[in-house]
VOLOTOR-817774 format. One line per field, with one value per residue (C-alpha): x, y, z; residue number from 0; residue in three letters. Coordinates in nm, 3 decimals, always signed. Layout:
<gutors>
u	c(X_...)
v	c(Y_...)
w	c(Z_...)
pos	c(NUM_...)
code	c(Ala_...)
</gutors>
This chain:
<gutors>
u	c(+17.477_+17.518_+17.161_+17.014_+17.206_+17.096_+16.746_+16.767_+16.917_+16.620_+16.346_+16.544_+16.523_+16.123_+16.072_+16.291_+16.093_+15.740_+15.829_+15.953_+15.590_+15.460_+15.599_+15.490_+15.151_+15.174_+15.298_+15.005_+14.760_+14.985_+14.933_+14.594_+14.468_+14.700_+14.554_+14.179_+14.282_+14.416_+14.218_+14.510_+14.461_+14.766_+14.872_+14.598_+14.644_+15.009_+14.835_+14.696_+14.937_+15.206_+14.978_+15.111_+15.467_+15.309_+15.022_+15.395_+15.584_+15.261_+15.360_+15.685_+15.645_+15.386_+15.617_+15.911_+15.715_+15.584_+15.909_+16.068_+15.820_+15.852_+16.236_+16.298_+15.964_+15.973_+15.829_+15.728_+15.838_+16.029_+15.703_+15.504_+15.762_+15.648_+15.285_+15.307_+15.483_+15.238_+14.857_+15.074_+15.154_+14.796_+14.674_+14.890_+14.814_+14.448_+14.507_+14.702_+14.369_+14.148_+14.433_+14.359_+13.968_+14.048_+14.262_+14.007_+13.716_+13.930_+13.934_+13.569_+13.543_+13.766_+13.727_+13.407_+13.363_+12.970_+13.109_+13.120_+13.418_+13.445_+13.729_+13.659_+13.791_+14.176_+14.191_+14.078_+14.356_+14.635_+14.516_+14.552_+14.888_+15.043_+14.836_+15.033_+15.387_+15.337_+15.242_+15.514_+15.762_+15.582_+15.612_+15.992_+16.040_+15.759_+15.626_+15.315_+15.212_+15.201_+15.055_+14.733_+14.769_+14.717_+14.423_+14.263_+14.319_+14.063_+13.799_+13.901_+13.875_+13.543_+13.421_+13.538_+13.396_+13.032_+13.058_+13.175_+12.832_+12.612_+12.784_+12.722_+12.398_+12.293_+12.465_+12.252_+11.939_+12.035_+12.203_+11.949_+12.096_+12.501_+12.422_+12.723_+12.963_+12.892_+12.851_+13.264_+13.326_+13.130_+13.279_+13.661_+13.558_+13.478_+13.788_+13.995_+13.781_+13.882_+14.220_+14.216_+14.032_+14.350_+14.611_+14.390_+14.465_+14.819_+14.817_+14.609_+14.944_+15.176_+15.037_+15.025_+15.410_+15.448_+15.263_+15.127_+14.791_+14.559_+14.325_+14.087_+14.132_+13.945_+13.611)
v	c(-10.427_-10.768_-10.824_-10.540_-10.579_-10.917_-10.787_-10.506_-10.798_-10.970_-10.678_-10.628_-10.940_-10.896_-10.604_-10.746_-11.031_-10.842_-10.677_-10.959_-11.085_-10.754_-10.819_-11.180_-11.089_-10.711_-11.042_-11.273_-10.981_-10.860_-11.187_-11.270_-11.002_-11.106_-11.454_-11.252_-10.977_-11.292_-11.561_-11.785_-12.092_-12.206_-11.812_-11.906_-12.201_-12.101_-11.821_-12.061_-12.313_-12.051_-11.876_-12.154_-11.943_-11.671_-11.802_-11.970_-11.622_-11.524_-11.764_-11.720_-11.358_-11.461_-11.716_-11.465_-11.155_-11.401_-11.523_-11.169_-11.052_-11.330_-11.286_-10.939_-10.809_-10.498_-10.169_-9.829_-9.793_-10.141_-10.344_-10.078_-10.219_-10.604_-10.529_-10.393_-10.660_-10.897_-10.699_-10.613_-10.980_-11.049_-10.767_-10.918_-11.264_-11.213_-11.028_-11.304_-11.475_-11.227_-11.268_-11.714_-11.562_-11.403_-11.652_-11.905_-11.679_-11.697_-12.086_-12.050_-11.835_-12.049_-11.876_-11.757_-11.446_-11.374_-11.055_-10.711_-10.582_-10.393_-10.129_-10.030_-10.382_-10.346_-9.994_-10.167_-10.377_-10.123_-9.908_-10.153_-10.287_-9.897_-9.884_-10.141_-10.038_-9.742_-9.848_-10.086_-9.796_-9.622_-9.863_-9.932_-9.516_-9.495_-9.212_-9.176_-8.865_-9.119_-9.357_-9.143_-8.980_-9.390_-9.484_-9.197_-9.357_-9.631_-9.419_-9.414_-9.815_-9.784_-9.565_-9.812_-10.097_-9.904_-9.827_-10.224_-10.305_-10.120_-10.254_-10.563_-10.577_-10.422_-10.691_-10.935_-10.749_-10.760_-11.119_-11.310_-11.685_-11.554_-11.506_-11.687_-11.559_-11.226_-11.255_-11.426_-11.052_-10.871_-11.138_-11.003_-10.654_-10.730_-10.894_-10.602_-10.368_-10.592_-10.578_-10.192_-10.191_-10.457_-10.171_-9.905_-10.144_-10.138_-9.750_-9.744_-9.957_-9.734_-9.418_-9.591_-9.704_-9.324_-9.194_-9.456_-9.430_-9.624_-9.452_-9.498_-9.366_-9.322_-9.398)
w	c(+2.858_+2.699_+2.747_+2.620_+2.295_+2.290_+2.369_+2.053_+1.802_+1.865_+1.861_+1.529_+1.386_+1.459_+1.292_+1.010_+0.940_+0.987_+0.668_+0.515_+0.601_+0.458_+0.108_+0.098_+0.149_-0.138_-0.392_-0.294_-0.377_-0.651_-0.864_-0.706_-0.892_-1.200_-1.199_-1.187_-1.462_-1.686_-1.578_-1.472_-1.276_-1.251_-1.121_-0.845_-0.734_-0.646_-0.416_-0.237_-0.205_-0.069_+0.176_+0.377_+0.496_+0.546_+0.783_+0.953_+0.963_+1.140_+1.395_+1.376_+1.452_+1.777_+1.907_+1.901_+2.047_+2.322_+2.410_+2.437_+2.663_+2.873_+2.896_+2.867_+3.042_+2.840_+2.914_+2.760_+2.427_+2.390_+2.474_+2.204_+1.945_+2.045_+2.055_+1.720_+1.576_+1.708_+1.583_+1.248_+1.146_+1.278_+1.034_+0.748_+0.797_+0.773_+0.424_+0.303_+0.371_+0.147_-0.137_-0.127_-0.151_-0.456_-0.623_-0.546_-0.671_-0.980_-0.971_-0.978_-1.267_-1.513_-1.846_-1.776_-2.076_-1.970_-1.764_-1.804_-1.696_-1.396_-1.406_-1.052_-0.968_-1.067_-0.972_-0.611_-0.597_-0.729_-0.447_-0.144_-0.305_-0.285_+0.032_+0.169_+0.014_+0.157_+0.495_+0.511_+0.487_+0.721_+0.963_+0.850_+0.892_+1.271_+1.030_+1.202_+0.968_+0.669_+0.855_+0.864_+0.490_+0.404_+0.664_+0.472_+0.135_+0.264_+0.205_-0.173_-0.159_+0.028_-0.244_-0.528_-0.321_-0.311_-0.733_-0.815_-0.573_-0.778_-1.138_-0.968_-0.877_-1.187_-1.417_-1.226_-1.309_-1.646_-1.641_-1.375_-1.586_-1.441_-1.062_-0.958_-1.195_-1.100_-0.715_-0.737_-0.892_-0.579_-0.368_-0.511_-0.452_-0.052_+0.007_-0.092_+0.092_+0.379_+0.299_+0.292_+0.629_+0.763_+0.590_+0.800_+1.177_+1.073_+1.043_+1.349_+1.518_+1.340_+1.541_+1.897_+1.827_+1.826_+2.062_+2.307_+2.227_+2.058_+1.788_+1.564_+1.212_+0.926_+1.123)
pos	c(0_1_2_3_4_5_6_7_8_9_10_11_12_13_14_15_16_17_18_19_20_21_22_23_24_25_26_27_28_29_30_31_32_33_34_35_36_37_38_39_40_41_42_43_44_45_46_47_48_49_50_51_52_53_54_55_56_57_58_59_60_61_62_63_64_65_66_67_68_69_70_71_72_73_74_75_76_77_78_79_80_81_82_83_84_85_86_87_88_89_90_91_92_93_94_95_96_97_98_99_100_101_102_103_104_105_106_107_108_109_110_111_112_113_114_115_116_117_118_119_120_121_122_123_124_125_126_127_128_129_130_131_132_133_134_135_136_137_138_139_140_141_142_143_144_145_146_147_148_149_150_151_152_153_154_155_156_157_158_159_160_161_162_163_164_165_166_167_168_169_170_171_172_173_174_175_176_177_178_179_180_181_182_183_184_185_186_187_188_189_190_191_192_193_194_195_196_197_198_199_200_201_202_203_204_205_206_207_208_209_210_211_212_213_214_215_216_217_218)
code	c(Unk_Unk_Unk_Unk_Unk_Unk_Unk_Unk_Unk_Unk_Unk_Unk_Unk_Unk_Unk_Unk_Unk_Unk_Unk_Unk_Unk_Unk_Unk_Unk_Unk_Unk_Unk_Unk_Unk_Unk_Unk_Unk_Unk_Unk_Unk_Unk_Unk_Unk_Unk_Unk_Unk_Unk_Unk_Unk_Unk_Unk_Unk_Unk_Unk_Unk_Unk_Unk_Unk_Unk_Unk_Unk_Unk_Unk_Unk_Unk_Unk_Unk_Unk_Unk_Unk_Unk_Unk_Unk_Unk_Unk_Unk_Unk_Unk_Unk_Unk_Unk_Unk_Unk_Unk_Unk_Unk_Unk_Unk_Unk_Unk_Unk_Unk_Unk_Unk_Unk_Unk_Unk_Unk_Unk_Unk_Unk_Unk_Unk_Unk_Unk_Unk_Unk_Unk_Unk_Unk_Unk_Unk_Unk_Unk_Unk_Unk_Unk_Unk_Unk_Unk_Unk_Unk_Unk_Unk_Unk_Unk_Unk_Unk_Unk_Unk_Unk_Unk_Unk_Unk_Unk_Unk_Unk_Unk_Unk_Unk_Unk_Unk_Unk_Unk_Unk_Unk_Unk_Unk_Unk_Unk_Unk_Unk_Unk_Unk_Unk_Unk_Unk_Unk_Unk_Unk_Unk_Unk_Unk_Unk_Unk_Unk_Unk_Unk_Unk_Unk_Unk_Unk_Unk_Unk_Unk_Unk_Unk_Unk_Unk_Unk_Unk_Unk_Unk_Unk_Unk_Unk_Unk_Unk_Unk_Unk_Unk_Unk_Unk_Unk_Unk_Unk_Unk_Unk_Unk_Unk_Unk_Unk_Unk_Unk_Unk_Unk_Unk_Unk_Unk_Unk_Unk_Unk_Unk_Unk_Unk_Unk_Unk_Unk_Unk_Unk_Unk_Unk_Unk_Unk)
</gutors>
């Protein structure tokens, strides 16, 4: 009895610090996109510098799921929980890595005013931050019915992603002397379709928590 309690505290302390992971990474993208919107260096460099704890709650997270399988040898729905943890703060981790690819796209684009601006680009990045809100309470809740309402969002980001291409590649048609400046904007525009697709893995997780099975969504 003392074990299993032990056992739970722990699985607890997991999930705990998964979504303490969670809202690291929503407040990376959060002022990645801030530092984009207001061209602030200083906004981005601080991205960068504090991707640093979450890339070590990522390990954090691995170390801990590693070490309760190995002592616990969980089964069936306990080892579901740990498995989850473990492709979750993958997930996360890996957008933490697309919000330093903004903020440094940012770095690159100092107060560069040659652009058009590209509406389609903010809404982007308001969408995958309530895309991962959401899907962080989703996870908090095992709400597997939300969890595929917000893999079905992605398409919305997909569709955004397609509309900033074309601005894109028709401001360089226009603007052949800018290349650079406007391929950082394109460049923005993948990594938070990438992000979206990360939010989409975590709803995928989400469902095989509940049921046991692993699916695809939003293919």
């Amino acid at each position: 009895m003392v074990v299993r309690k032990l056992f739970t505290e722990q699985l607890n302390d997991l999930h705990q610090h998964l979504l303490e992971m969670g809202m690291l990474v929503n407040e990376a993208i959060f002022k990645a996109m801030k530092s984009l919107s207001e061209r602030d260096i200083k906004l981005a460099d601080q991205v960068v510098a504090e991707d640093k704890a979450i890339n070590n709650m990522e390990l954090s997270l691995e170390q801990g799921s590693f070490e309760l399988i190995a002592l616990q040898q969980p089964v069936g729905t306990d080892l579901r929980k740990i498995v989850t943890v473990l492709k979750a703060s993958s997930d996360l981790e890996r957008m933490g890595d697309h919000a330093v690819s903004i903020a440094k796209a940012t770095i690159r684009l100092g107060d560069s005013k040659v652009l058009k601006p590209i509406p389609e680009i903010p809404e982007m990045g308001e969408l995958v931050k309530s895309m991962l809100h959401d899907v962080l309470n989703a996870y908090l809740a095992g709400d597997a019915v939300a969890a595929r309402e917000i893999a079905a969002r992605d398409n919305d980001v997909d569709k955004l992603h397609r509309v900033v291409s074309r601005k894109c590649i028709e401001q360089m048609q226009e603007n052949a002397e800018h290349l650079e400046e406007i391929s950082h904007l394109l460049f923005v525009a993948q990594n938070l379709e990438r992000i979206g697709d990360y939010i989409t893995n975590i709803s995928e997780w989400i469902v095989y928590l509940d049921s046991g099975e692993i699916e695809e969504l939003n293919n």
